[in-house]
C-alpha positions as CSV (number, residue, x, y, z in Angstrom):
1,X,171.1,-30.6,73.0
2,X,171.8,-34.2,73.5
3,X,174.6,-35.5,70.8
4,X,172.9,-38.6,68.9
5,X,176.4,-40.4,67.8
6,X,174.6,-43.4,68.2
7,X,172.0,-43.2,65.2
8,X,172.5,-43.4,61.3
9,X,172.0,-41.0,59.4
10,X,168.5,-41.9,58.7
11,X,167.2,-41.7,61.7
12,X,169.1,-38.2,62.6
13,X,167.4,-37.4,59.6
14,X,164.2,-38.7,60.9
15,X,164.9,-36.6,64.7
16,X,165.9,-33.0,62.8
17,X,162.5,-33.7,60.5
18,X,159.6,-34.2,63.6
19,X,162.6,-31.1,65.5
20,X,161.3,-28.8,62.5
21,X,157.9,-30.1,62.2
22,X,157.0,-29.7,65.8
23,X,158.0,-25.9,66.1
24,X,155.4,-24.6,63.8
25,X,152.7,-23.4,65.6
26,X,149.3,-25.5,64.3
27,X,147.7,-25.3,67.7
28,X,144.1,-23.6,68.2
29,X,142.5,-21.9,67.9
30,X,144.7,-20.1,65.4
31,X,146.8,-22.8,64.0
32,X,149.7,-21.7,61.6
33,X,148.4,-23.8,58.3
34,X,150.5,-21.1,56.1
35,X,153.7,-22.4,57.3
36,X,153.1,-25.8,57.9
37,X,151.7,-26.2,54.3
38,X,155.1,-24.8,52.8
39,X,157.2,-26.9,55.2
40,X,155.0,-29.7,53.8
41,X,155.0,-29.0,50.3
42,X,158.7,-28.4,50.5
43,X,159.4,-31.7,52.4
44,X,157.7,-33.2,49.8
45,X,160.0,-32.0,47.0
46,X,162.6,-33.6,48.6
47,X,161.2,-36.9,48.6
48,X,160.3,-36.4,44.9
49,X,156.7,-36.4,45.6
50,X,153.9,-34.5,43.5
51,X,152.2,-33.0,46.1
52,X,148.6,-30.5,45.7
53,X,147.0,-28.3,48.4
54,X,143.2,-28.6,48.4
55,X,141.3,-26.4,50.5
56,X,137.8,-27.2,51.3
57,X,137.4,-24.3,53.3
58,X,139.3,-21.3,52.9
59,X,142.5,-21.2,54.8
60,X,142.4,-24.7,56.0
61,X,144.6,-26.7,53.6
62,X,144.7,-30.3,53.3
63,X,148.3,-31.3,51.6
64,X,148.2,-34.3,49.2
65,X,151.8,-36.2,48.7
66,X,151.6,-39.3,45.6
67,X,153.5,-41.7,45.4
68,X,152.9,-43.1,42.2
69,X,152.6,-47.1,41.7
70,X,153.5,-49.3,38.9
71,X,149.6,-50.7,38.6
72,X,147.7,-47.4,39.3
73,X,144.5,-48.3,38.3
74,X,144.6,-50.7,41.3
75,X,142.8,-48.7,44.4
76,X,145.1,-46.6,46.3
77,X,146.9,-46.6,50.1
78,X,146.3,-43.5,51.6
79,X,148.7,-42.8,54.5
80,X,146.6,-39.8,56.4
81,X,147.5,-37.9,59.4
82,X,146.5,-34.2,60.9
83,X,148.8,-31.1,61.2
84,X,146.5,-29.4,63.9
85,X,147.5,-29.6,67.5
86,X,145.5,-28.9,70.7
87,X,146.3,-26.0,73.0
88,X,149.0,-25.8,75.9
89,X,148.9,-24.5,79.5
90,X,152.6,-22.8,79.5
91,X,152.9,-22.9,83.4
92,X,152.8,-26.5,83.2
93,X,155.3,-26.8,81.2
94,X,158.7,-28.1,82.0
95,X,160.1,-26.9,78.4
96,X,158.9,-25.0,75.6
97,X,156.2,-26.9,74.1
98,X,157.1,-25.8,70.9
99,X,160.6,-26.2,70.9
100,X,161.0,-29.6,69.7
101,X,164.0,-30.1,72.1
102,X,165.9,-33.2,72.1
103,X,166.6,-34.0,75.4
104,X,166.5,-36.6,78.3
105,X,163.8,-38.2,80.4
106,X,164.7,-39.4,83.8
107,X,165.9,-42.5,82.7
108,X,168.2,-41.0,80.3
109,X,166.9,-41.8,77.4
110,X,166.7,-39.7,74.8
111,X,163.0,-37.7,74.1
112,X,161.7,-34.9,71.6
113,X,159.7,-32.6,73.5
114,X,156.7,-31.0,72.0
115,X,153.1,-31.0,71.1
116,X,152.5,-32.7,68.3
117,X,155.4,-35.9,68.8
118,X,152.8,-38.3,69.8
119,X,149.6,-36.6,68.5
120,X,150.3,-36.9,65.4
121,X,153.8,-35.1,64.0
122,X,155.3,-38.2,64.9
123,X,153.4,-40.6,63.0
124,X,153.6,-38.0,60.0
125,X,157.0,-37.7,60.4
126,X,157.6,-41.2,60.2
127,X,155.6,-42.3,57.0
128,X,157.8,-39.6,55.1
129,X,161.3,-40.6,56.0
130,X,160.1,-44.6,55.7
131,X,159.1,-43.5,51.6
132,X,162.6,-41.3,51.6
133,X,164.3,-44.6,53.0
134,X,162.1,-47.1,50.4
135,X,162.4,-45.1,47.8
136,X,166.5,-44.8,48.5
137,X,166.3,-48.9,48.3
138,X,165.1,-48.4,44.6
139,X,161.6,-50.2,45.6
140,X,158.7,-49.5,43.9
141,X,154.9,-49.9,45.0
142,X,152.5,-51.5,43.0
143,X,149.7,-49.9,44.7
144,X,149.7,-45.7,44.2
145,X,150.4,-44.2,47.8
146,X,148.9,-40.9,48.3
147,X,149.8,-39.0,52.3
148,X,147.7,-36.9,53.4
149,X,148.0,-34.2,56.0
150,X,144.6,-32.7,57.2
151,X,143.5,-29.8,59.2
152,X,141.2,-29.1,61.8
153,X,141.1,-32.7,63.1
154,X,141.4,-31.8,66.8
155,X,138.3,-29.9,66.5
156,X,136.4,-32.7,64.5
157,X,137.5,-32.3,60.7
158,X,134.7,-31.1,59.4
159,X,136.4,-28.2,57.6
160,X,139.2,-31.2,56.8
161,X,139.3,-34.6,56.1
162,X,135.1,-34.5,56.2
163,X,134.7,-31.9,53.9
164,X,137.5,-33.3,51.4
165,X,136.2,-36.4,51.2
166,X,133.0,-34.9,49.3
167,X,135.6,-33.5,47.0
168,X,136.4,-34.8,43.6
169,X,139.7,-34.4,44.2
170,X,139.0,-37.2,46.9
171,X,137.1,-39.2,44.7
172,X,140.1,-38.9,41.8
173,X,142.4,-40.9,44.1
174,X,140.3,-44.2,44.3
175,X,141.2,-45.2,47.6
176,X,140.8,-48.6,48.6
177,X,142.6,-48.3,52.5
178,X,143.3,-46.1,54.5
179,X,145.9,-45.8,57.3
180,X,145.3,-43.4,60.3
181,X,146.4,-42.3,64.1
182,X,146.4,-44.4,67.0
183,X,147.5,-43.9,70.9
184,X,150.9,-44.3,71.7
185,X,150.9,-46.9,74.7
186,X,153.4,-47.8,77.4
187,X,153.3,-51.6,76.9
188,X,155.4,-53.5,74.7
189,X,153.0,-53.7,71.6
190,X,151.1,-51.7,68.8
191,X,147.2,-50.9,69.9
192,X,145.3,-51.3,65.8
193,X,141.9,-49.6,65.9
194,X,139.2,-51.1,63.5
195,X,136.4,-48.8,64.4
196,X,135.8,-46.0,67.3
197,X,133.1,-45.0,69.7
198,X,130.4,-42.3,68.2
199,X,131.0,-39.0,69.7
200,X,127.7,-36.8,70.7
201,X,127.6,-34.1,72.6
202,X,124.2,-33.2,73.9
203,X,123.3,-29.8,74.9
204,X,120.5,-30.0,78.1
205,X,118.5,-27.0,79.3
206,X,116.3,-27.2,82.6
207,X,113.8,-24.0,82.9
208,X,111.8,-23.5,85.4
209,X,111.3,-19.6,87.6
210,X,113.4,-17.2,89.0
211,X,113.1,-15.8,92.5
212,X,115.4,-13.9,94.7
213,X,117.7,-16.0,97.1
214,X,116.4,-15.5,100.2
215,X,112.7,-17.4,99.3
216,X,111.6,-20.8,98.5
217,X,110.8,-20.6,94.8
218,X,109.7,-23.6,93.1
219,X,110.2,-25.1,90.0
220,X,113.5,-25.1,90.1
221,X,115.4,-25.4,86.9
222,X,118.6,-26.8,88.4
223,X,116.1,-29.6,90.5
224,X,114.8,-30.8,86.5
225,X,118.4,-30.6,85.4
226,X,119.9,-32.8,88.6
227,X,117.1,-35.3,87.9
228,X,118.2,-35.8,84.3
229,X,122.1,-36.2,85.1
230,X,121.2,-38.3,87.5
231,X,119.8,-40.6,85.3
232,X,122.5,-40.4,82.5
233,X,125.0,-41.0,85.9
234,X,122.8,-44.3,87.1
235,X,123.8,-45.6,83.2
236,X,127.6,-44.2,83.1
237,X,128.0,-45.9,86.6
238,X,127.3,-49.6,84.9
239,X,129.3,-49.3,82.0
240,X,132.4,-48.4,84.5
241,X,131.2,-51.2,86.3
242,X,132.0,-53.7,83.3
243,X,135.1,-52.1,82.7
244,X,136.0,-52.5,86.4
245,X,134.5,-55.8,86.4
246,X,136.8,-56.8,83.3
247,X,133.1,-57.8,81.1
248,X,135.1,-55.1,79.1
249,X,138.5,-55.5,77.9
250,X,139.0,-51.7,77.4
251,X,137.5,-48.8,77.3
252,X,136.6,-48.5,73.9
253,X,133.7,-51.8,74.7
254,X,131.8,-49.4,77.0
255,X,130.0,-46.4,76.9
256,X,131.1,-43.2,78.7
257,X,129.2,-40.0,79.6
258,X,130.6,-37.0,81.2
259,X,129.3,-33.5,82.3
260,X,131.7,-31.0,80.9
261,X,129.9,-27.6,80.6
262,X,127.7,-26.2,82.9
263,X,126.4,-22.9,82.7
264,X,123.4,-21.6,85.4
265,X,122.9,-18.2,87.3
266,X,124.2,-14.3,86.8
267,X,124.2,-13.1,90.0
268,X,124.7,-14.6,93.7
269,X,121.0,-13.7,95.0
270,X,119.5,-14.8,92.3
271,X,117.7,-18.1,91.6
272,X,118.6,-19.2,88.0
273,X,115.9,-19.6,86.2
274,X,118.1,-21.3,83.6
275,X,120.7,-24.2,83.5
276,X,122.4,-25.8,81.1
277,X,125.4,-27.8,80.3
278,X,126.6,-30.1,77.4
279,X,127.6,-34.1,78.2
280,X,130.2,-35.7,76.1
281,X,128.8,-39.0,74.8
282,X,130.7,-42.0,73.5
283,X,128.7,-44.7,72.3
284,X,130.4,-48.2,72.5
285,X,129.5,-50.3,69.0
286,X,128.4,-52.6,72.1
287,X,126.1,-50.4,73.0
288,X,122.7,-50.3,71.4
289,X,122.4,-46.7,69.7
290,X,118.7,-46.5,68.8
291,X,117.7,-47.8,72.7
292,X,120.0,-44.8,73.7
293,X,118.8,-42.2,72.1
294,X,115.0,-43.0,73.2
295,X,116.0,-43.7,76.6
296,X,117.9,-40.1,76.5
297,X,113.8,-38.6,75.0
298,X,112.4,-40.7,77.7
299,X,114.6,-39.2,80.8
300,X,114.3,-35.9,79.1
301,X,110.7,-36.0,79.3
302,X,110.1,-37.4,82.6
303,X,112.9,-34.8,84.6
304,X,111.4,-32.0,81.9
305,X,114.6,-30.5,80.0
306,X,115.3,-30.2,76.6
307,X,118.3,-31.4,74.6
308,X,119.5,-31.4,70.9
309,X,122.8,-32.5,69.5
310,X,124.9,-30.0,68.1
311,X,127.2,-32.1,66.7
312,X,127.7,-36.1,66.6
313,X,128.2,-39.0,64.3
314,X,125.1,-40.7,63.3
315,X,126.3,-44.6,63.3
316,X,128.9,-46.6,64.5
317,X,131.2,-47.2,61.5
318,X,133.8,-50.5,62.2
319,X,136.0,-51.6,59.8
320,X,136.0,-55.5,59.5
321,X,139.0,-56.0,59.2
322,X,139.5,-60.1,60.2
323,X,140.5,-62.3,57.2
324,X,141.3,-59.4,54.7
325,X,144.9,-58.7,53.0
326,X,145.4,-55.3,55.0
327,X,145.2,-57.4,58.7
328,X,147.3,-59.7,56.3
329,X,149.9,-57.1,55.8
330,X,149.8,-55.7,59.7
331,X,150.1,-59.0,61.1
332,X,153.1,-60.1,58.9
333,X,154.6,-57.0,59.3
334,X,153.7,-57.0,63.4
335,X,155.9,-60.8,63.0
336,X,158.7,-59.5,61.0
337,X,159.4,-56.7,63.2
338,X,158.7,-58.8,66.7
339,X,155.7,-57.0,67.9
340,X,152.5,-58.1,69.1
341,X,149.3,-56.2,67.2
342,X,146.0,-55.6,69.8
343,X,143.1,-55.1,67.8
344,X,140.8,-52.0,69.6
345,X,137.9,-49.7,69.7
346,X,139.4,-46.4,69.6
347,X,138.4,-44.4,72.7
348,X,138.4,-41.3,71.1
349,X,137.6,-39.7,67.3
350,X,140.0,-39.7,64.3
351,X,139.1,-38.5,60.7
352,X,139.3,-42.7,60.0
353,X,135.6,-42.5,61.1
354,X,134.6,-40.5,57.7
355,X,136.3,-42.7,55.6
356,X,134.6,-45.8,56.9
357,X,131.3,-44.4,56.6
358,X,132.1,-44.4,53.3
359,X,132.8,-48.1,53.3
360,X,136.6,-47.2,53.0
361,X,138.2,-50.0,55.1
362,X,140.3,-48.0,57.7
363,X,143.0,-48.8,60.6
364,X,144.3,-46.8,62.8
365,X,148.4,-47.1,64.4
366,X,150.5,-45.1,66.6
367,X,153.3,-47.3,66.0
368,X,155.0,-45.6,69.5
369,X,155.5,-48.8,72.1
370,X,157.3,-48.3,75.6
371,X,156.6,-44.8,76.1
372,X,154.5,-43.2,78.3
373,X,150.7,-42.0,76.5
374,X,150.7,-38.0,76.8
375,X,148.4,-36.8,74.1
376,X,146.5,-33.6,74.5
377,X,149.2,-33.7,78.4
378,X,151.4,-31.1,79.7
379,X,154.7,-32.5,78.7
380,X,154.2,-34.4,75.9
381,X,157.1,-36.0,73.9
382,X,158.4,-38.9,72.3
383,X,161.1,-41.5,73.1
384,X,163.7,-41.4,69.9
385,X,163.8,-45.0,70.6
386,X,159.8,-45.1,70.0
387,X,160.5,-42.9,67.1
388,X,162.8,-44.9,65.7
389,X,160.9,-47.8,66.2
390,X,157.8,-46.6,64.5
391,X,159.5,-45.7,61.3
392,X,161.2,-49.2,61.2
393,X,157.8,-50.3,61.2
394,X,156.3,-48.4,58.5
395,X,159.4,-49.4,56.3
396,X,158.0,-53.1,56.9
397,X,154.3,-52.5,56.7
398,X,154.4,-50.0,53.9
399,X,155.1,-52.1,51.1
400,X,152.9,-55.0,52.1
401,X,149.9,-53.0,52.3
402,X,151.1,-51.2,48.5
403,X,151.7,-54.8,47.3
404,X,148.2,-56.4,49.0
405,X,146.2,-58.4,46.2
């Protein structure tokens, strides 16, 4: 292990915290909840935080810290992030992804290595020891901060932040903002996302008849099922055109489709009489949902598969957040701490997306600049710099948003 002579105490702190955090297994598809939840609970006695463990579904706890305000009745901050991690590939590896070690890149600056620094330990980590250090200043919020630590997020949150928000426990907290994950980028600024793409995933079956391989037999399932994709291909190959084309200034303006299951055939002389495969779907809000989803029926019927959707989000749900007092808060905070804010479409899903269809105002920050973007990568870590950097940042932002009128 690296020596870190060169930080304070409160940012050793900060390293040992996301260290301990990162070794406990919450990966899937058996994350370790049990002891996550008590490392949670007991982190959150030592900020002097009331804290409650709610579970929705059984075994899938959602911790609650409160951090109580001097005008309560005011609507809340909640400060959310997951404790689930995605799966590793261990021979890809360079170090244990679940060691947490504090080490060097090949620059020589100091990282943490693990799963879970940048997606979303890190960001967890960080709204913790900013309270510790607030609190430690003797200020006070007005607003009543509540952090939140969900489950299951990596696999879409129903069992988590979904499910608790139809809780009254949810409702009892009277939350009026909400603050959630981002990316982590390499460039030297903070990427804000105000609303996300809507995720489907389609599932497509082709029929058609079976023969053995040595014939011609017709009506061929995989001939429907080509025809289809390659109709859902002809529309993913314009939106990368405008992204290519700069008519989109990232990927989060355009739509993208991709083919990532297919399933056909048992056995090599066989014709299948069979295929099917699931697309990943993620509507742009520039893209016109209803004329999707009937051009999807149209191509269906004309190649002659079948599709459903076993899981998706109905609508696009954006936060407008132009002229309000949270952008207020992230843009004077974003000046105070000399870093430029880009306002995005998220490219991906975040439990932010429940909370603003509930017309809960939501952003979304990975408030990691400068370091390379390895969520859900072999590899993964953080730059303590980053690290550092983040927290400083939520020590600004923090109490603007719990002071916003």
């Amino acid at each position: 292990m690296n020596n870190v002579e060169t930080q304070d105490g409160s940012e050793k702190l900060l390293i040992q915290k996301l260290q301990e955090y990162v070794k406990i297994k919450t990966v899937h598809p058996t994350p370790d909840y049990a002891n996550s939840t008590k490392f949670l609970v007991d982190y959150s006695k030592e900020l002097e935080l009331p804290s409650r463990v709610i579970e929705c579904v059984k075994g899938k706890p959602l911790v609650i810290m409160t951090w109580e305000g001097k005008d309560p009745k005011q609507q809340s901050i909640l400060l959310n992030s997951h404790s689930d991690v995605v799966p590793v590939s261990l021979p890809n590896w360079k170090w244990d992804p679940f060691s947490g070690e504090l080490t060097k890149d090949s620059e020589g600056k100091q990282i943490i290595v693990g799963r879970g620094t940048q997606d979303v330990k890190g960001v967890g980590v960080c709204y913790l020891e900013a309270i510790r250090a607030l609190k430690k200043s003797n200020f006070v919020p007005n607003r009543t901060i509540h952090v939140a630590f969900s489950p299951d997020e990596e696999i879409g949150g129903f069992d988590g932040m979904k499910c608790f928000l139809e809780s009254k426990e949810f409702k009892e907290l009277n939350v009026g903002f909400s603050l959630d994950e981002g990316v982590t980028t390499p460039l030297n600024e903070y990427k804000v996302y105000y609303g996300e793409r809507v995720t489907w995933a389609i599932n497509v079956t082709a029929n058609g008849d079976t023969g053995h391989g040595s014939t011609f037999v017709k009506n061929l399932a995989y001939d429907k099922f080509h025809k289809f994709y390659e109709r859902l291909n002809k529309f993913r190959s314009k939106e990368e055109k405008k992204l290519e084309s700069a008519k989109a200034a990232n990927i989060g303006e355009v739509t993208t489709i991709n083919l990532t299951v297919l399933k056909a055939g048992e056995a090599s002389n066989t014709v299948p009489d069979t295929v099917n495969g699931y697309f990943d779907i993620r509507v742009s809000p520039k893209t016109n949902l209803p004329e999707l989803k009937s051009n999807l029926v149209k191509w269906a019927n004309e190649t002659g598969v079948s599709f459903y959707y076993p899981r998706g989000t109905p609508a696009h749900a954006i936060t407008d957040y132009k002229d309000t007092t949270w952008w207020k808060a992230f843009t004077e905070s974003a000046k105070l701490h000399n870093v430029t804010l880009s306002p995005e479409i998220y490219v991906g899903g975040s439990d932010s997306r429940y909370l603003r269809e509930k017309g809960i105002p939501a952003l979304g920050v990975n408030p990691f600049r400068n370091n390379p973007y390895l969520a859900h990568n072999h590899n993964e870590y953080i730059k303590v710099d980053s690290l550092i950097d983040g927290y400083k940042f939520y020590k600004v932002l923090i109490p603007k948003l719990s002071n916003s009128i």
